[in-house]
Every structure is written in C-alpha cells, then in structure tokens.
Backbone as JSON, one array per atom type, in Angstrom:
{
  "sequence": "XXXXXXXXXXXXXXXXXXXXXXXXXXXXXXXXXXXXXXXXXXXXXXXXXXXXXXXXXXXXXXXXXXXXXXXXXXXXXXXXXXXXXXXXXXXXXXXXXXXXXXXXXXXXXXXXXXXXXXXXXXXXXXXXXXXXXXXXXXXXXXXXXXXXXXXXXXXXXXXXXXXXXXXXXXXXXXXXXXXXXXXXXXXXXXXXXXXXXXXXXXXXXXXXXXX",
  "N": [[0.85, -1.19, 0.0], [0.63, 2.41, -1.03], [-0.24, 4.79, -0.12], [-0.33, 6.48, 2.69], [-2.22, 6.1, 6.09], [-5.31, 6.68, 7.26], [-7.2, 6.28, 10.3], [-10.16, 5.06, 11.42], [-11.27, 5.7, 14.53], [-10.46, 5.1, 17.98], [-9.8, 3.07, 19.66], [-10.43, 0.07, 20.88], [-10.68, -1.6, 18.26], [-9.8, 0.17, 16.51], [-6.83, -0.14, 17.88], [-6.19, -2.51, 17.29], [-6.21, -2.07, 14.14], [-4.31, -1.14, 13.6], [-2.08, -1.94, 14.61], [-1.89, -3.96, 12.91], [-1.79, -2.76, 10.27], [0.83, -1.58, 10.87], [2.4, -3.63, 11.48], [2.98, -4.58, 8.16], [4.68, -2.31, 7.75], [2.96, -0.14, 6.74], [2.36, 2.99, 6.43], [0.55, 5.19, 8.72], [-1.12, 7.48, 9.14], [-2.53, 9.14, 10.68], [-4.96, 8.83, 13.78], [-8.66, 9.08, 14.24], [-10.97, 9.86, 16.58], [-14.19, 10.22, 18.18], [-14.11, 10.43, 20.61], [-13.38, 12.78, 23.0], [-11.62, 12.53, 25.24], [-9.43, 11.11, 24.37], [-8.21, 12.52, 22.23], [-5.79, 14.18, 20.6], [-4.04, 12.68, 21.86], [-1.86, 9.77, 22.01], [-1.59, 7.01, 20.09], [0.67, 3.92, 20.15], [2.44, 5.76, 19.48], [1.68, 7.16, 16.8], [-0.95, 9.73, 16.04], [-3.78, 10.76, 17.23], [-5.93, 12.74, 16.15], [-8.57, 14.23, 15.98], [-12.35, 14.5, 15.48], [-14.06, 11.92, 13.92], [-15.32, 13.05, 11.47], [-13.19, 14.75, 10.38], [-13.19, 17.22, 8.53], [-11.33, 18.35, 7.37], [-9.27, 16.87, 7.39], [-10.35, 13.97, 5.79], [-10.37, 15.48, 4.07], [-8.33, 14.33, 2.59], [-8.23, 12.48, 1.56], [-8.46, 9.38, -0.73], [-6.61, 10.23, -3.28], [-4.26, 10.86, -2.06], [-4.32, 9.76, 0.98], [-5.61, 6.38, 2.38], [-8.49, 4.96, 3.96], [-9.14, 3.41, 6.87], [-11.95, 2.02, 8.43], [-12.86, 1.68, 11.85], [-14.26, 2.1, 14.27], [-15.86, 1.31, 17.26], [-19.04, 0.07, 17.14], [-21.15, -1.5, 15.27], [-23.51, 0.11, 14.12], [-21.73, 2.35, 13.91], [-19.56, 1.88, 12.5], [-20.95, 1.36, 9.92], [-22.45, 3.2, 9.37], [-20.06, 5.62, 8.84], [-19.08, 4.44, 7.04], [-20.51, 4.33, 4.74], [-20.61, 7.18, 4.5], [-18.3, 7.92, 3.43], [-18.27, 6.76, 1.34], [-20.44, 8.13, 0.1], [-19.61, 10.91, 0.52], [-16.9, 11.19, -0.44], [-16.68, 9.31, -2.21], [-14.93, 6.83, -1.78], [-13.84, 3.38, -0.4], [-13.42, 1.97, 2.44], [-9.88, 0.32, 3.43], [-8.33, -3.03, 3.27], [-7.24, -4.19, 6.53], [-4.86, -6.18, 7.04], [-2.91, -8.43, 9.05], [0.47, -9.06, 8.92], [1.05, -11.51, 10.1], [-1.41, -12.95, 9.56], [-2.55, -15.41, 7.98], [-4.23, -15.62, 4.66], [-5.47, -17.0, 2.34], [-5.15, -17.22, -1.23], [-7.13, -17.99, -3.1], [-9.48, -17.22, -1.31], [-11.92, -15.33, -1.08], [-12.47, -11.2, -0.35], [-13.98, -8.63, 1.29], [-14.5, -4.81, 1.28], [-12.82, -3.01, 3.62], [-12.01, -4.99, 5.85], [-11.01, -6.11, 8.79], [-8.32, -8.52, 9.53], [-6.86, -10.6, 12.5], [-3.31, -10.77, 13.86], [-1.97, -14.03, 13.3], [-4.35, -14.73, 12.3], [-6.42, -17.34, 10.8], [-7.63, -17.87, 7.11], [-9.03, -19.64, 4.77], [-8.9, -20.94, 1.5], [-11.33, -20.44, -0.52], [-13.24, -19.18, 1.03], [-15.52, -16.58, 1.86], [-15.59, -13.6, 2.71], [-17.35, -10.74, 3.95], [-18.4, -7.12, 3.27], [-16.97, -4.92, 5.82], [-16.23, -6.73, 8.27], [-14.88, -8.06, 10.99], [-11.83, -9.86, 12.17], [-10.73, -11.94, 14.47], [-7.65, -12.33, 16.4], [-5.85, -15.28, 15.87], [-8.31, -16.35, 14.83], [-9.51, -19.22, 12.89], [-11.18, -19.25, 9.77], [-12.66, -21.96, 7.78], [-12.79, -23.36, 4.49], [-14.75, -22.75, 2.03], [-16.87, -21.39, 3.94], [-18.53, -18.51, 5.05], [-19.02, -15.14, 5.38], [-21.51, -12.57, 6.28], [-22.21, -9.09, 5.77], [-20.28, -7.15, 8.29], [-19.82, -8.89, 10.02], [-18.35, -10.41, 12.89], [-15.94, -12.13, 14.5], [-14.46, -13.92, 17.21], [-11.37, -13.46, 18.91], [-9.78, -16.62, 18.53], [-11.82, -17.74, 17.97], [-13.17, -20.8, 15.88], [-14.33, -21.57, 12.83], [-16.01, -23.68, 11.01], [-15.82, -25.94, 8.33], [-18.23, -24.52, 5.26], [-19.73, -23.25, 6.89], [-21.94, -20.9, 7.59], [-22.93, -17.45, 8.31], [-24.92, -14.79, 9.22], [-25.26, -11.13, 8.16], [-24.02, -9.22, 10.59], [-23.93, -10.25, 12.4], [-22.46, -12.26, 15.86], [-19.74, -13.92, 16.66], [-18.26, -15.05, 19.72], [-15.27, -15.22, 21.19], [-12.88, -17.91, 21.21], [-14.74, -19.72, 20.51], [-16.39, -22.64, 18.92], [-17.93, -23.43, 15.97], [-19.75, -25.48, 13.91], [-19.25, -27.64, 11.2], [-21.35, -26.62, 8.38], [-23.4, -25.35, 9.7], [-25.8, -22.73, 10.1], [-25.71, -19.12, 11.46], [-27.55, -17.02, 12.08], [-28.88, -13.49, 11.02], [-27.33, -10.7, 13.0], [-27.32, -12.79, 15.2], [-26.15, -13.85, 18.08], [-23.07, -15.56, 19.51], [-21.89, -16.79, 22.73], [-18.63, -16.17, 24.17], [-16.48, -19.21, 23.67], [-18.63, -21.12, 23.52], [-19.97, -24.21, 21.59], [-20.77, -24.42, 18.62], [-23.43, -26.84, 17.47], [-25.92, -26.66, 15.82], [-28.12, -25.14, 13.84], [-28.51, -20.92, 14.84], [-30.72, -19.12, 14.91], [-32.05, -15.34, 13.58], [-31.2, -13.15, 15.11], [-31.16, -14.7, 17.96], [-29.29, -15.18, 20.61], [-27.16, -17.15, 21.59], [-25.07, -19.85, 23.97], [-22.6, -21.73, 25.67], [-21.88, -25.57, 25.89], [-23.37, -28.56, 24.35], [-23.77, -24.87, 22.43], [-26.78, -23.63, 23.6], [-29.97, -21.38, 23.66], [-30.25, -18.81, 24.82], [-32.01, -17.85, 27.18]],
  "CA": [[0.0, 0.0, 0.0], [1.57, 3.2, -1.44], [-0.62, 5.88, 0.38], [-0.96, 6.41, 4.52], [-3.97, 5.32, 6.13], [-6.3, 7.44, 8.04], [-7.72, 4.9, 10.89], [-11.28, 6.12, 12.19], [-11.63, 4.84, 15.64], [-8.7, 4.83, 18.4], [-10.32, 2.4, 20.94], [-9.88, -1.3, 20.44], [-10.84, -1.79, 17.02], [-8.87, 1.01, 16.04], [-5.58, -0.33, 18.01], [-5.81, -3.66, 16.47], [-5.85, -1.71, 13.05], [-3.12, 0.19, 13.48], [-0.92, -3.19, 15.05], [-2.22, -4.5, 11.31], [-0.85, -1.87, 9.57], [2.22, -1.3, 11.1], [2.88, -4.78, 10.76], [3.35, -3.99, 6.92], [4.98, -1.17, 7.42], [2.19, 0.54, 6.41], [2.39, 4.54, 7.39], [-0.49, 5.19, 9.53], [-0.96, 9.18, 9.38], [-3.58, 9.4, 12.33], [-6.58, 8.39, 13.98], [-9.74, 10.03, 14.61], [-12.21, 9.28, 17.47], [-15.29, 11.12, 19.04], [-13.83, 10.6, 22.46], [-12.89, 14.36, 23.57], [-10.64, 12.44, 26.11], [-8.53, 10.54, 23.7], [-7.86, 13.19, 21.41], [-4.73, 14.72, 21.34], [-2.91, 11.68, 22.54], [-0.99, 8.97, 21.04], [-1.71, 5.41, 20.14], [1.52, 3.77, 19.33], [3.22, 6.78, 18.58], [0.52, 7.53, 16.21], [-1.66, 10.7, 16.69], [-5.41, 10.99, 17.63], [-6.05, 14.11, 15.72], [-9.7, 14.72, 15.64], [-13.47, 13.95, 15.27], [-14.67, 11.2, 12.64], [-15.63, 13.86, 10.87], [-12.95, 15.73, 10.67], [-13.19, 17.55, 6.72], [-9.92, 18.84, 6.6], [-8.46, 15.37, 7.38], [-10.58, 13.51, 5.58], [-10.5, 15.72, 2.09], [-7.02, 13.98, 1.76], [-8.95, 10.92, 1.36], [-8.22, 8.85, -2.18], [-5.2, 10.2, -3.73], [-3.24, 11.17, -0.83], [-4.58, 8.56, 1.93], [-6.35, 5.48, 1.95], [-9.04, 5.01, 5.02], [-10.07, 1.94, 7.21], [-13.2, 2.43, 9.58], [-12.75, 1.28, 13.06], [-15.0, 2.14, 14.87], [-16.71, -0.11, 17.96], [-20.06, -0.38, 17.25], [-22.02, -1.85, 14.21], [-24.05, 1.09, 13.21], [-21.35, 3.4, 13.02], [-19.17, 1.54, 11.35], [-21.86, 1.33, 8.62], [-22.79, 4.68, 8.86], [-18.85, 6.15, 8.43], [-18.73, 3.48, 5.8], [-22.2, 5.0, 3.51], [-20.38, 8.92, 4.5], [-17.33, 7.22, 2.86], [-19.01, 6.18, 0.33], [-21.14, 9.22, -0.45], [-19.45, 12.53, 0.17], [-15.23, 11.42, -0.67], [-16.79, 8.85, -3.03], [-13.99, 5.9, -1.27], [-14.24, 2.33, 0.21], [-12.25, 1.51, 3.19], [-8.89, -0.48, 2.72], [-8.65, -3.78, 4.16], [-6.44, -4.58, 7.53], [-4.56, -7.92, 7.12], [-2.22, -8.36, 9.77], [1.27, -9.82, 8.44], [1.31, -12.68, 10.59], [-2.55, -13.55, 9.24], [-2.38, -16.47, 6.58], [-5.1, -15.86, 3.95], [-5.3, -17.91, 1.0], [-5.0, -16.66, -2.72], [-8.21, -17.65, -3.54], [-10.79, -16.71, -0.64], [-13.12, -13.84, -1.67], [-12.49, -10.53, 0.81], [-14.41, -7.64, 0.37], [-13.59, -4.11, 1.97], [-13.11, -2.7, 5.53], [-12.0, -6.52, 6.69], [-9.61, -6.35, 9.7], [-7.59, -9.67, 10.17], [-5.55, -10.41, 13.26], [-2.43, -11.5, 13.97], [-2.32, -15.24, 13.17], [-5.73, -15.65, 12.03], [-6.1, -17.95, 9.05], [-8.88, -17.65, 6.28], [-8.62, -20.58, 4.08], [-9.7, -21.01, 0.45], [-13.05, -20.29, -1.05], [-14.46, -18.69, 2.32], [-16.39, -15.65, 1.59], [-15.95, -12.5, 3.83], [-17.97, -9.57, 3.03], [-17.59, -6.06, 3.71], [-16.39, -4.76, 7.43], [-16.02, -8.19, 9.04], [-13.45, -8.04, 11.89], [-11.52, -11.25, 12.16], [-9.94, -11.95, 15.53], [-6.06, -12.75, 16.34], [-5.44, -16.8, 16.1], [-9.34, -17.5, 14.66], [-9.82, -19.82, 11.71], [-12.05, -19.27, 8.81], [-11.73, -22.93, 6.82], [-12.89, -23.82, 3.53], [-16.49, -22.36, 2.09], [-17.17, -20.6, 5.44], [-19.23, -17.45, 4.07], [-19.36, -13.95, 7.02], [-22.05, -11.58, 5.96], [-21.67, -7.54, 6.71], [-20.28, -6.37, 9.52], [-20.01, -10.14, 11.17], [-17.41, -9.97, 14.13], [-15.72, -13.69, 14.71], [-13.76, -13.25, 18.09], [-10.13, -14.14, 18.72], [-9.64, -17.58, 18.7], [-12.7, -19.24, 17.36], [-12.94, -21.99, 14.62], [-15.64, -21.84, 11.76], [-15.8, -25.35, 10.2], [-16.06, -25.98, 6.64], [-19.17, -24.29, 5.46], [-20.48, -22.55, 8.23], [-22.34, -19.57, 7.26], [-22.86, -16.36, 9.18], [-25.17, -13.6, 8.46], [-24.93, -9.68, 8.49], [-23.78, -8.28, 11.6], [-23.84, -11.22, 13.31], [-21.1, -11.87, 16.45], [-19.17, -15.14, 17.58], [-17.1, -14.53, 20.63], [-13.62, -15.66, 21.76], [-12.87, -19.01, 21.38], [-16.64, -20.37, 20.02], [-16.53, -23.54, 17.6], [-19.17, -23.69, 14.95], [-19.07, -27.13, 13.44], [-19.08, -27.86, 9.78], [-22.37, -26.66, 7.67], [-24.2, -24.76, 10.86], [-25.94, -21.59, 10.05], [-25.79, -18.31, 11.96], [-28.12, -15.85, 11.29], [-28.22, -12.26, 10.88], [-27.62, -10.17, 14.58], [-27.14, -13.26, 16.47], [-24.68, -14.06, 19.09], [-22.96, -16.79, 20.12], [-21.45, -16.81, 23.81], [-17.56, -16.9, 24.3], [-16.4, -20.72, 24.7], [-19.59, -21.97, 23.34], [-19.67, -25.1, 20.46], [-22.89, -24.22, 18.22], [-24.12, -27.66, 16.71], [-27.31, -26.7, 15.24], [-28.64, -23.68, 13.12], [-28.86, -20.08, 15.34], [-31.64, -17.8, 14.29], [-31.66, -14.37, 13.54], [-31.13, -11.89, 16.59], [-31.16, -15.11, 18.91], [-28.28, -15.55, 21.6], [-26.88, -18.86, 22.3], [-24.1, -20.02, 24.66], [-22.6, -23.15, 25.94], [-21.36, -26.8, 25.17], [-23.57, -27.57, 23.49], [-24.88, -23.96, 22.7], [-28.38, -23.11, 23.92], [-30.79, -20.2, 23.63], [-30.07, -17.77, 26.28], [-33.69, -16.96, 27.63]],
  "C": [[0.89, 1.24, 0.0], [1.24, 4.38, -0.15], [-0.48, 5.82, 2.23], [-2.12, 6.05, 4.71], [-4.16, 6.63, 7.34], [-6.99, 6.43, 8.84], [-9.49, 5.2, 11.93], [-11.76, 5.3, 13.44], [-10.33, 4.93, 16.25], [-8.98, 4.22, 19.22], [-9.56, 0.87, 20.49], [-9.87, -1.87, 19.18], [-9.54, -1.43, 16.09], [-7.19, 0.62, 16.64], [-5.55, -2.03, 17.24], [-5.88, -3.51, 15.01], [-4.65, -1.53, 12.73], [-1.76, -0.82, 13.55], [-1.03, -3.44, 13.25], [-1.29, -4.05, 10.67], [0.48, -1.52, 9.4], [3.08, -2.95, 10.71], [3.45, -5.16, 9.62], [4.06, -3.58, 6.81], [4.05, -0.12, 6.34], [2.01, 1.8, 7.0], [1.07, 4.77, 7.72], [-0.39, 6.78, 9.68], [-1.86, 9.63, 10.62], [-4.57, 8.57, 12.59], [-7.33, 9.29, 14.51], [-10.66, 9.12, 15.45], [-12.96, 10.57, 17.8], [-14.83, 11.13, 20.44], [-13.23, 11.69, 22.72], [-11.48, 14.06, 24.14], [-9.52, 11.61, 25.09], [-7.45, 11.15, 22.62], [-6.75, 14.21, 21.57], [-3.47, 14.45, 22.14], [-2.64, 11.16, 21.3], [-1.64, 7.36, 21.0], [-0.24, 4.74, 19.4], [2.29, 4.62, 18.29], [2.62, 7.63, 17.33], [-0.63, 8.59, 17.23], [-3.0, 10.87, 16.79], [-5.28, 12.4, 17.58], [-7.36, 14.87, 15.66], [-10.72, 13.85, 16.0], [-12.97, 13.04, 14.03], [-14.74, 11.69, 11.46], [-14.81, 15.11, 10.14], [-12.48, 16.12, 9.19], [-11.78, 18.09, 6.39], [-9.17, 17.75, 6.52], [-8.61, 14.44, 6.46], [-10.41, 14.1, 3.6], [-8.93, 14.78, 1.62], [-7.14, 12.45, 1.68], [-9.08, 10.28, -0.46], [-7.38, 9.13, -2.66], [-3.99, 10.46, -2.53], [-3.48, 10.13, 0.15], [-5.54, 7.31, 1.87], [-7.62, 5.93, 3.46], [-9.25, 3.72, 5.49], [-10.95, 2.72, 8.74], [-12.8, 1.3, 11.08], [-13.36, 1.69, 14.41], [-15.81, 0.91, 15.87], [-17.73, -0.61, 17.85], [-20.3, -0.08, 15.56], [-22.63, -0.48, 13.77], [-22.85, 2.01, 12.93], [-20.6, 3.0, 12.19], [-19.45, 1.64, 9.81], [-22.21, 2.67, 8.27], [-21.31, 5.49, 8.39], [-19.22, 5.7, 7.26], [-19.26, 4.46, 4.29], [-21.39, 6.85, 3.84], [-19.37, 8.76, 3.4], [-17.55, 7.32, 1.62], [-19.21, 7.53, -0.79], [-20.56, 10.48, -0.84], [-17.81, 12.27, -0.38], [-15.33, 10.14, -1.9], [-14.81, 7.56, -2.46], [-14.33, 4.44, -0.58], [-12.84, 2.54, 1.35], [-11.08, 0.4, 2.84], [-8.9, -1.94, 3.71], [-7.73, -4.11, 5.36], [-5.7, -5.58, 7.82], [-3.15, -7.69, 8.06], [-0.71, -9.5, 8.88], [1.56, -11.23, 8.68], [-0.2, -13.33, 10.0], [-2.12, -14.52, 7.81], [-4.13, -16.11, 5.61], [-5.14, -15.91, 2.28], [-5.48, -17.19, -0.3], [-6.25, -16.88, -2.95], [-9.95, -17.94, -2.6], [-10.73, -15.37, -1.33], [-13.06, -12.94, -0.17], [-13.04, -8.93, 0.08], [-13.68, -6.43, 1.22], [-13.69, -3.65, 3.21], [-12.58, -3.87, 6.03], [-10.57, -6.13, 7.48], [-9.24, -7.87, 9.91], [-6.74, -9.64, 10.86], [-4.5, -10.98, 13.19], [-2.57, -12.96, 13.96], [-3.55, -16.05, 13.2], [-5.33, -16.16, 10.9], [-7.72, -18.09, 8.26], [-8.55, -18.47, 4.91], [-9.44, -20.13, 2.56], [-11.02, -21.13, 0.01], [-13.71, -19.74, -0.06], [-14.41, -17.22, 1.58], [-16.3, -14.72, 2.26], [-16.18, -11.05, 3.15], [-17.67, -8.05, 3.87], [-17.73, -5.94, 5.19], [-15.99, -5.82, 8.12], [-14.72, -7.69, 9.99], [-13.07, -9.57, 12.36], [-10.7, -11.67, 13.35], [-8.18, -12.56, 15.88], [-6.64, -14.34, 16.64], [-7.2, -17.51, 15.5], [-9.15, -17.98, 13.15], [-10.84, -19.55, 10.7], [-12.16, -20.83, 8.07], [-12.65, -22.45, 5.79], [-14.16, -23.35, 3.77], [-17.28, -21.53, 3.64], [-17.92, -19.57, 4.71], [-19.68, -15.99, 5.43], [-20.09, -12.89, 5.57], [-21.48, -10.23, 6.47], [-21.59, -7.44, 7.43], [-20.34, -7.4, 10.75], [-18.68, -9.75, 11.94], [-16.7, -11.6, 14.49], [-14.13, -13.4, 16.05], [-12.26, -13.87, 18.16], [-10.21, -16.15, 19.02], [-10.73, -18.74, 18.22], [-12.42, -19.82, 15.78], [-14.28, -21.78, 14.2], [-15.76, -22.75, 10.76], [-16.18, -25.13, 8.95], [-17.7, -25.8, 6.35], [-20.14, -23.48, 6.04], [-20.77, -21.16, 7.49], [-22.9, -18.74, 8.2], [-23.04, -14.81, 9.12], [-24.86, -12.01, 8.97], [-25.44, -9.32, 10.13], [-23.89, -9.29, 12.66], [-22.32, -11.27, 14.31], [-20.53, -13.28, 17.08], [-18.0, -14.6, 18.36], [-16.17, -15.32, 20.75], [-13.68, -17.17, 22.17], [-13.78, -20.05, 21.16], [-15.67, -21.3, 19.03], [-17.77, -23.5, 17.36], [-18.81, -24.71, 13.77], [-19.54, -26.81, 11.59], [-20.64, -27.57, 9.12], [-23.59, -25.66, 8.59], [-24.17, -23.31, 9.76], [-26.23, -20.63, 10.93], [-26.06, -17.3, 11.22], [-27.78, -14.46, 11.4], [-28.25, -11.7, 12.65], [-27.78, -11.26, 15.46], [-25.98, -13.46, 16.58], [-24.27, -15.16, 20.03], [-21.43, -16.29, 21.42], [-19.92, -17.33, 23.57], [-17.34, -18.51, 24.39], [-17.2, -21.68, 24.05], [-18.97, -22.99, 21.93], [-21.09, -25.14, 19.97], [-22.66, -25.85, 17.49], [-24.96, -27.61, 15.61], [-27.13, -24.87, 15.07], [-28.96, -22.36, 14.39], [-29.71, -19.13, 13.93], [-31.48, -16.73, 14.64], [-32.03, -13.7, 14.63], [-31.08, -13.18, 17.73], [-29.87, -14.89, 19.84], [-27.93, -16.76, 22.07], [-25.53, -19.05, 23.0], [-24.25, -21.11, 25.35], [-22.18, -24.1, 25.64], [-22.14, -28.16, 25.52], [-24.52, -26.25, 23.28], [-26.15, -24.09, 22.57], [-28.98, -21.99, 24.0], [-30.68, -19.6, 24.85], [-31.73, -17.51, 26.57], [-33.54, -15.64, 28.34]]
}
C-alpha cells in the first residue's frame, strides 16, 4: 500500500488496526475518534487528531490517503462506511495483519480487519467490514455476511455460514455446515451444533438459547 492510512476509531478496534498496519509497514498518518478524552494523545506513537468527521483530514482521502473504519459499534461503522461512500466517493482499505495467513483464492471484500495469526482458508467468503480476531480460523467455504465480528480464537468449520452483523465470541466452535443468522450471538467458549436464528443468543457446550 503506497498511500498512509487514516484509521477512524482509536479504541480497540482502532488499536488492532493500526498493530495490522504497522505490521506492513504501512504509514499510519492518524486516527480520529469522538472521544474528547482521547484526542490529542498517542496510540503507538501515532496521533489521535480529531473527530470522525474531521473535513480537513478527511478531504485527503483517495489520492493522498487510503481510510479503514474502526469504529466499535455496528451502526457506526456502517454509517462512516455510507459517509465514505457518499461525500469522498472511497471504500475503506482492508487490515490484514502480516502474521494472518489468507489464502490466494478466498473472496475478501472491503473494511476486513484480520488479526495477527488468524487464518482464512480457500473459497471462504468475507464480506464487507467483518473483523476477524487474532489466532481464529475461517476454513474452507465458510461465508461472514456484513459487519459479522468472529472473536479471537474461534474456529468456523467448513461451510459454516454467518449472516450480516452477526457476532461469535472468543474461542466459540461452529461445526461444519451450521448456520448463523443475521444479529445473532454466540457466547464466548460456546460449540454451536445446530442452526442459530436471527437476533437469537446462544451459549454453551452444546450452545443453547439464552432466555
């Protein structure tokens, strides 16, 4: 990557971007958060210069800098994303951490953070924003809708599909062919078996419906 990156978010998202990046040697020109209190500091020597928003920062968006969204929460992500989009006419760039293994021919769309020694095998599917956690697996045919979240350390068996905005936490197995729908969430730890429906919550071994 020729240009700097602009990193929007300086919280956790945003420092496991920035590890990404640097990893590369990718120049990292700032980050921007809404947090008043953050602003003005450093992340990794890197400067927290502003709002989200911030138009003088951001006009140097496409020929001069690239962008990746990092932000903590689902809507804004999506909403930066569609501002992105709309007023600087840009996609976000994607985050692959150097130590991440991902295969020549999986499909990655844009915004995707991968961590440190995750692996994302051939033919799996990850669509735009997805954040991919340090040490988790993707294998073979796996398929993450928008804005899915797969936490450090879990395994997604051959197959396994996993719709928009959906969230598996830290250390979860999801066995071979299981579907996870859109907005649900599966409990750190847990081992899903069987199909989760959309917006449910499950957790456990094996996971069960949170009531």
């Amino acid at each position: 990557m020729e240009n700097p990156v602009i990193i929007l978010g300086a919280q956790s998202v945003g420092t496991a971007a920035l590890d990404s990046f640097l990893s590369n040697d990718v120049v990292v020109y700032c980050l921007l958060d809404d947090d008043a209190q953050l602003q003005d500091t450093e992340v990794n020597d890197v400067p927290v210069m502003g709002n989200t928003d911030n138009k003088d920062l951001l006009k140097l968006l496409g020929k001069k800098c690239e962008v990746f969204v990092a932000t903590e929460d689902v809507a804004s992500r999506r909403s930066l994303t569609g501002m992105l989009h709309d007023e600087y006419e840009v996609a976000p760039v994607n985050a692959i951490h150097a130590r991440a293994s991902v295969a020549e021919h999986a499909w990655l769309g844009h915004g995707i953070l991968v961590g440190a020694n995750a692996v994302v095998a051939s033919t799996a599917k990850i669509a735009d924003g997805c954040i991919i956690g340090a040490n988790a697996v993707i294998e073979t045919k796996v398929q993450l809708g928008e804005y899915a979240q797969v936490g450090a350390g879990a395994i997604l068996n051959t197959g396994v599909e996993v719709g928009d905005q959906a969230f598996i936490g830290s250390g979860a197995i999801v066995v071979a062919g299981v579907k996870i729908g859109k907005k649900a969430r599966v409990g750190a730890g847990s081992v899903v078996v069987a199909d989760v429906a959309a917006n449910q919550t499950v957790f456990g071994n094996p996971a069960a419906k949170v009531s």
